[in-house]
KOLNULO-489392 format. One record per residue (C-alpha): residue number from 0; residue in one letter; x negated, y, z. Coordinates in Angstrom, 1 decimal. Last residue first. Layout:
resi|resn|c1|c2|c3
NUM|a|X|Y|Z
...
//
This chain:
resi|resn|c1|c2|c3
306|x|-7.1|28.0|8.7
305|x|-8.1|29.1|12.2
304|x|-6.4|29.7|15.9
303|x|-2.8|29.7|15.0
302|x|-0.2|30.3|17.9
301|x|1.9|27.5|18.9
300|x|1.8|28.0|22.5
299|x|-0.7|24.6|22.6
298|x|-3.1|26.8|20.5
297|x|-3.3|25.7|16.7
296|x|-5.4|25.4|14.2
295|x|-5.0|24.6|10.4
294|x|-6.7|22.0|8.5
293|x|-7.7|21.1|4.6
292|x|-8.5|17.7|4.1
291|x|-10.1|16.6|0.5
290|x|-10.6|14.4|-2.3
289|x|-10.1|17.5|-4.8
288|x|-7.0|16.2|-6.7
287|x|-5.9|14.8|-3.5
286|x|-5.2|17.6|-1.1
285|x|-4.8|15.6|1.9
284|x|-3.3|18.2|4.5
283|x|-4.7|18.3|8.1
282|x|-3.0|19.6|11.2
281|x|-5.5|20.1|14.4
280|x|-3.9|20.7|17.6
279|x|-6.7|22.8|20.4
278|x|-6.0|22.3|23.9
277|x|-9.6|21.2|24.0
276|x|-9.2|18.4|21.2
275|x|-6.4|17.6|19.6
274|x|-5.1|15.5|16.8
273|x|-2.8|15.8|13.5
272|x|-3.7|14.5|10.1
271|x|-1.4|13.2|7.7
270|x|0.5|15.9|5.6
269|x|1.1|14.9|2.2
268|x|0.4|16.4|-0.6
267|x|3.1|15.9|-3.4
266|x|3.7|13.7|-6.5
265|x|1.4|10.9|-5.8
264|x|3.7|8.2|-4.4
263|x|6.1|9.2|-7.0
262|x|5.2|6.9|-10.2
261|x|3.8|3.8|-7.5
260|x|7.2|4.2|-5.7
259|x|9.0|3.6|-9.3
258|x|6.5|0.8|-10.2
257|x|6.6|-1.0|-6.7
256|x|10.4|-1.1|-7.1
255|x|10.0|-2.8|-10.9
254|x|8.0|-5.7|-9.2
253|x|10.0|-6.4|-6.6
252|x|13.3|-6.3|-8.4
251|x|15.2|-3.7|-9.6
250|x|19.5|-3.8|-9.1
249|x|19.3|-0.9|-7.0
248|x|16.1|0.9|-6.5
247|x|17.7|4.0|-8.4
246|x|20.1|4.6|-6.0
245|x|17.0|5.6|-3.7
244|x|17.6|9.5|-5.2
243|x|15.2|10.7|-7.8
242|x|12.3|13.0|-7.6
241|x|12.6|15.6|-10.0
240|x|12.8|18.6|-6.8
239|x|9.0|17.9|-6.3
238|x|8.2|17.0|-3.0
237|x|6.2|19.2|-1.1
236|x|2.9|20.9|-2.2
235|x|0.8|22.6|0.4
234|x|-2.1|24.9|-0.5
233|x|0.0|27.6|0.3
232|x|0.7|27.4|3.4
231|x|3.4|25.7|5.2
230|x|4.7|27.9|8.7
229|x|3.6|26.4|11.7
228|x|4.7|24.8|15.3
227|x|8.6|23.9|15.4
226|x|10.3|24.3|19.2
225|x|11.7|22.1|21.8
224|x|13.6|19.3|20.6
223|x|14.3|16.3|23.1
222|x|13.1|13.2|22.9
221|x|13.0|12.1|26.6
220|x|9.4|13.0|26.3
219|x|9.9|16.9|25.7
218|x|9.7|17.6|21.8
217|x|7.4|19.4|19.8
216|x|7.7|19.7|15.6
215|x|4.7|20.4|14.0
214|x|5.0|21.8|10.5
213|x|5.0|21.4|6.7
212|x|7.3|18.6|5.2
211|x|6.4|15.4|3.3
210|x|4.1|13.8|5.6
209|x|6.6|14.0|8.4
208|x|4.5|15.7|12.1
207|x|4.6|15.4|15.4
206|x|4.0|16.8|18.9
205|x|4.9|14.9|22.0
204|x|4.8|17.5|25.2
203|x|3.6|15.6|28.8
202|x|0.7|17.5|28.5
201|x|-0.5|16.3|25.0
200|x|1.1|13.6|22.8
199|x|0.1|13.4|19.7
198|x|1.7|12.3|16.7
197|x|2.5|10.8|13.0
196|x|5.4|10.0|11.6
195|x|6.5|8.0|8.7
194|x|7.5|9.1|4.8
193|x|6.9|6.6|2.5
192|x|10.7|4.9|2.8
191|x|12.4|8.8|2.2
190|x|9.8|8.6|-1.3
189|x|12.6|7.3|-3.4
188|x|15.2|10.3|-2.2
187|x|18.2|9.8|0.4
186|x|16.8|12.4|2.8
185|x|13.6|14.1|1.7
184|x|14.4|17.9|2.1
183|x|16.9|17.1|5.2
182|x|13.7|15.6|7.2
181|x|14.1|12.6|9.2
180|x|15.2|12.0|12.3
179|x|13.1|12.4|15.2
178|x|14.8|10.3|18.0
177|x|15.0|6.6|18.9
176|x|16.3|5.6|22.0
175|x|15.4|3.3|25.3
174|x|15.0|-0.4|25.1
173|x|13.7|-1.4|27.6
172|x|9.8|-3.4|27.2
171|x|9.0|-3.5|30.9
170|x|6.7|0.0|29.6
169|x|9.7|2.0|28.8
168|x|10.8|1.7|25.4
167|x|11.0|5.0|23.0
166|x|10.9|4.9|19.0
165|x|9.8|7.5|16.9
164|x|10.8|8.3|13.1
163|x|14.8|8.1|12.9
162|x|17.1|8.0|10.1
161|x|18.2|8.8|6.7
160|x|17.4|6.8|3.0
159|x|20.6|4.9|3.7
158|x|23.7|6.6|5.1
157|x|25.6|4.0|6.8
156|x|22.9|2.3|6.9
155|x|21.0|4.6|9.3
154|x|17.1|3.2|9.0
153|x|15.3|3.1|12.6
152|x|11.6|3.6|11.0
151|x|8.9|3.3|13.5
150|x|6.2|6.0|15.1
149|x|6.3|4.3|18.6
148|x|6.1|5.8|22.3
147|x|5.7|3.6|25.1
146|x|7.0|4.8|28.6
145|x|5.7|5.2|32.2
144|x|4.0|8.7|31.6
143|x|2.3|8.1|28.0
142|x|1.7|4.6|26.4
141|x|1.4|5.6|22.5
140|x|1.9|3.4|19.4
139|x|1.3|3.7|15.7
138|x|2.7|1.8|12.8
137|x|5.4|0.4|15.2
136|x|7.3|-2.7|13.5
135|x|10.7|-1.2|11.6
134|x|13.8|-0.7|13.3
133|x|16.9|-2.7|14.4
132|x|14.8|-5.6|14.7
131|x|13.8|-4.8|18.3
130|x|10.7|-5.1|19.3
129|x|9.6|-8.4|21.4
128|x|8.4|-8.1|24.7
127|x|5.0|-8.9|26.3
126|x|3.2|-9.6|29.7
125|x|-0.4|-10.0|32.1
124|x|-2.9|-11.9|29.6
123|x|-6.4|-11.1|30.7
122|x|-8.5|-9.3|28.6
121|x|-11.9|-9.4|30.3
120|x|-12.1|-5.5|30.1
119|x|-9.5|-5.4|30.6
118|x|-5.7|-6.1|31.5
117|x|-3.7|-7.0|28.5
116|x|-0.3|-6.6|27.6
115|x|1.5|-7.5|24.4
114|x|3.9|-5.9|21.9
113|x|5.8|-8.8|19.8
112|x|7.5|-8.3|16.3
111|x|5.2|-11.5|15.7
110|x|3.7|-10.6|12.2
109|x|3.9|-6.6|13.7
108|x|1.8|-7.5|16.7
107|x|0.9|-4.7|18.5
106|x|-1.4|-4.9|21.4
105|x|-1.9|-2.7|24.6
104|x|-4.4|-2.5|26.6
103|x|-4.3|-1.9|30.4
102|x|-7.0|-0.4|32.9
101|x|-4.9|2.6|32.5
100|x|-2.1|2.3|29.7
99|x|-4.8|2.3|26.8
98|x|-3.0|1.9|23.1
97|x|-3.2|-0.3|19.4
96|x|-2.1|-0.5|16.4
95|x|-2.7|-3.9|14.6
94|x|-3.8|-7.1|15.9
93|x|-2.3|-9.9|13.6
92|x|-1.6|-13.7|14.8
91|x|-1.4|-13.1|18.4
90|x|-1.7|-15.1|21.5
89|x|-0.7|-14.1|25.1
88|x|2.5|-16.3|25.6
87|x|2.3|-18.4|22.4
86|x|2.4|-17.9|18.8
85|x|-0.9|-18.6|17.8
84|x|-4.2|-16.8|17.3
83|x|-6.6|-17.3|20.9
82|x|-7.7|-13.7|22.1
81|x|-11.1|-13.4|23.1
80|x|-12.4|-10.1|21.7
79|x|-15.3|-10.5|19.5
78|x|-18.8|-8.5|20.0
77|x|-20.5|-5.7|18.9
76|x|-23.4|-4.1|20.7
75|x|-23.0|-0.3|19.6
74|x|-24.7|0.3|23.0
73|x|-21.6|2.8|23.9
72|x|-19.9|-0.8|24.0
71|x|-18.1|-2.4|21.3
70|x|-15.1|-4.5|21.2
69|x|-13.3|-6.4|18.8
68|x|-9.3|-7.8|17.7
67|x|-8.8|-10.5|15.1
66|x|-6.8|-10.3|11.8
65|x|-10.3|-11.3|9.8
64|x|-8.8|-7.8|7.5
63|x|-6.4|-6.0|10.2
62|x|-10.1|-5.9|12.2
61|x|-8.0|-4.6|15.6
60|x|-10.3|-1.7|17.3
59|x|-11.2|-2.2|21.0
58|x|-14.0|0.2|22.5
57|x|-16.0|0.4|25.8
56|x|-16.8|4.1|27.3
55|x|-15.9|3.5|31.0
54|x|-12.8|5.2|30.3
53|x|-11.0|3.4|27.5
52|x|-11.4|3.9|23.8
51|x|-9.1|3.1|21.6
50|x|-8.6|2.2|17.7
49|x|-6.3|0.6|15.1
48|x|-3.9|3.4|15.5
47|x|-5.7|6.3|14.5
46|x|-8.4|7.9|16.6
45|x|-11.6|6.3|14.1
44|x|-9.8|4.8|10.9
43|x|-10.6|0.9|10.3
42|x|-13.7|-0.6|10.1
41|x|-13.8|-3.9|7.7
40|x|-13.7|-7.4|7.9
39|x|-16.2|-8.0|10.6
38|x|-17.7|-11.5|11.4
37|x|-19.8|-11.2|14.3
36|x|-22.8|-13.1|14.2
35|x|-24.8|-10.1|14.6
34|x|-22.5|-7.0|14.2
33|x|-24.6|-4.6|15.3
32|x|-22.9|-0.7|15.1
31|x|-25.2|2.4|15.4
30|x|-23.5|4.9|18.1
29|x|-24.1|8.9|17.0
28|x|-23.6|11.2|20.1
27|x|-22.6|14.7|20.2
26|x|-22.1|16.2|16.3
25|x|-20.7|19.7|16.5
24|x|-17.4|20.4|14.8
23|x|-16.0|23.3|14.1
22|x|-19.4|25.0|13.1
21|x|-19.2|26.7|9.5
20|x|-15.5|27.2|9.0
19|x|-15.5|29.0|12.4
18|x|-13.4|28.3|15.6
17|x|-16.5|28.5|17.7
16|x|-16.9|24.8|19.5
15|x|-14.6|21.8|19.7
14|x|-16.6|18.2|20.9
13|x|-17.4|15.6|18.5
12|x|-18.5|11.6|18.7
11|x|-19.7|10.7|15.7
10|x|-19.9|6.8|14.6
9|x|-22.5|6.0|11.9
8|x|-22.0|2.5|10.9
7|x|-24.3|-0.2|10.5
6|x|-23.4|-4.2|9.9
5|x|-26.3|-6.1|10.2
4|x|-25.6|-9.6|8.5
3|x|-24.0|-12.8|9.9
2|x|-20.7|-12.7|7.6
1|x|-19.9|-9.4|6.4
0|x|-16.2|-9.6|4.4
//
């Protein structure tokens, strides 16, 4: 933890050029972070789920380390959002993913189970609801036309190691559905409880991705399958065939449970990155044996663009 020191960090913000492996990417603005008396824990992923930005330019990321939420302006002046911890109306104990609704952030709190409402940039209270139990707390979460949109995991227990990936409540906190279920090739196995979604959603369209299959599979926001995006390259390694069924978690403890997902956590490359930019969808596989991301890119029609 940094406690009264200068905290720097090189933030790039990019915009789309050639589709080239040389010039992707061209660097726009570079912000230099001051923490000052700010205690920061650490800086989580830029355009994940710990991070927004709304449209006057200022920034809210939840530190998951000092469990408190923090702004910074396009000045890279730091400072801490005030939010009192607690259980109460308006108070939160862990800030994790986070989402812009207009002029309205949105806070996930998976120790609570509780998804509050904010109005900046002076964070006043406004509402919250509690998420169901019936699936896991949101590891990311999306406001989009009306509705919230959550990468979750609704377990079936009838038949365990299958379910559903994304969770739907409209923005009073309904209720609405789950959809995405997950992949036939991993259902049932050890590494089905690893495996959670990422997406995007672009023109009213919610594309997504599982980590352990190739493609990007679009749906209409009530849920509803439209089409698959991309065929898996070479480079990508799914689950080998030796991994064992969940069965074998029975009986195990704690201890012996981390051991077995520890043995397979490794044993494929995951897929993990998907964005846009420019009508352009990015998908990025971690190849880990060579501490890289390797990306393919696609048109909104599905049609590839550069690998």
């Amino acid at each position: 933890m940094l406690r009264n020191l200068f905290f720097l960090l090189i933030i790039s913000y990019v915009s789309v050029k050639a589709i080239t492996f040389e010039n992707i990417f061209q660097v726009e603005k570079t912000i230099t972070l001051k923490s000052g008396d700010t205690i920061i824990g650490g800086i989580p992923p830029i355009s994940f789920q710990w991070w927004v930005t709304d449209k006057n330019g200022q920034n809210y990321f939840a530190d998951i380390y000092t469990k408190q939420l923090l702004g910074f302006d396009m000045n890279g002046n730091i400072n801490e959002i005030a939010i009192s911890k607690g259980q109460g109306p308006g108070e939160i104990l862990l800030p994790d993913c986070l989402s812009l609704m207009g002029d309205t952030l949105i806070v996930a709190d998976p120790q609570l189970r509780k998804v509050q409402y904010y109005k900046t940039p002076y964070m006043k209270y406004i509402s919250s609801f509690f998420i169901l139990l019936t699936h896991t707390q949101p590891f990311k979460i999306k406001a989009h036309g009306g509705k919230l949109f959550m990468s979750v995991f609704k377990e079936n227990f009838e038949q365990p190691g299958t379910g559903d990936l994304i969770a739907i409540y409209d923005d009073k906190g309904m209720f609405l559905k789950t959809f995405y279920p997950l992949k036939r090739e991993v259902q049932g196995r050890i590494i089905s409880y690893n495996i959670l979604s990422n997406f995007i959603i672009v023109n009213d369209k919610l594309y997504a991705i599982q980590s352990a299959t190739y493609g990007v599979d679009v749906f209409n926001l009530n849920g509803d399958f439209i089409k698959k995006i991309g065929n898996q390259p070479e480079y990508f390694n799914p689950p080998s065939s030796d991994i064992p069924s969940i069965h074998i978690l029975e009986n195990k403890n704690m201890a012996e449970r981390k051991k077995i997902f520890k043995k397979y956590k490794n044993s494929f490359t995951p897929l993990v990155v998907l964005f846009n930019n420019d009508n352009m969808i990015f998908v990025g596989t971690e190849i880990k044996k060579d501490n890289l991301y390797k990306y393919e890119v696609f048109d909104l029609k599905g049609n590839i663009l550069h690998s």
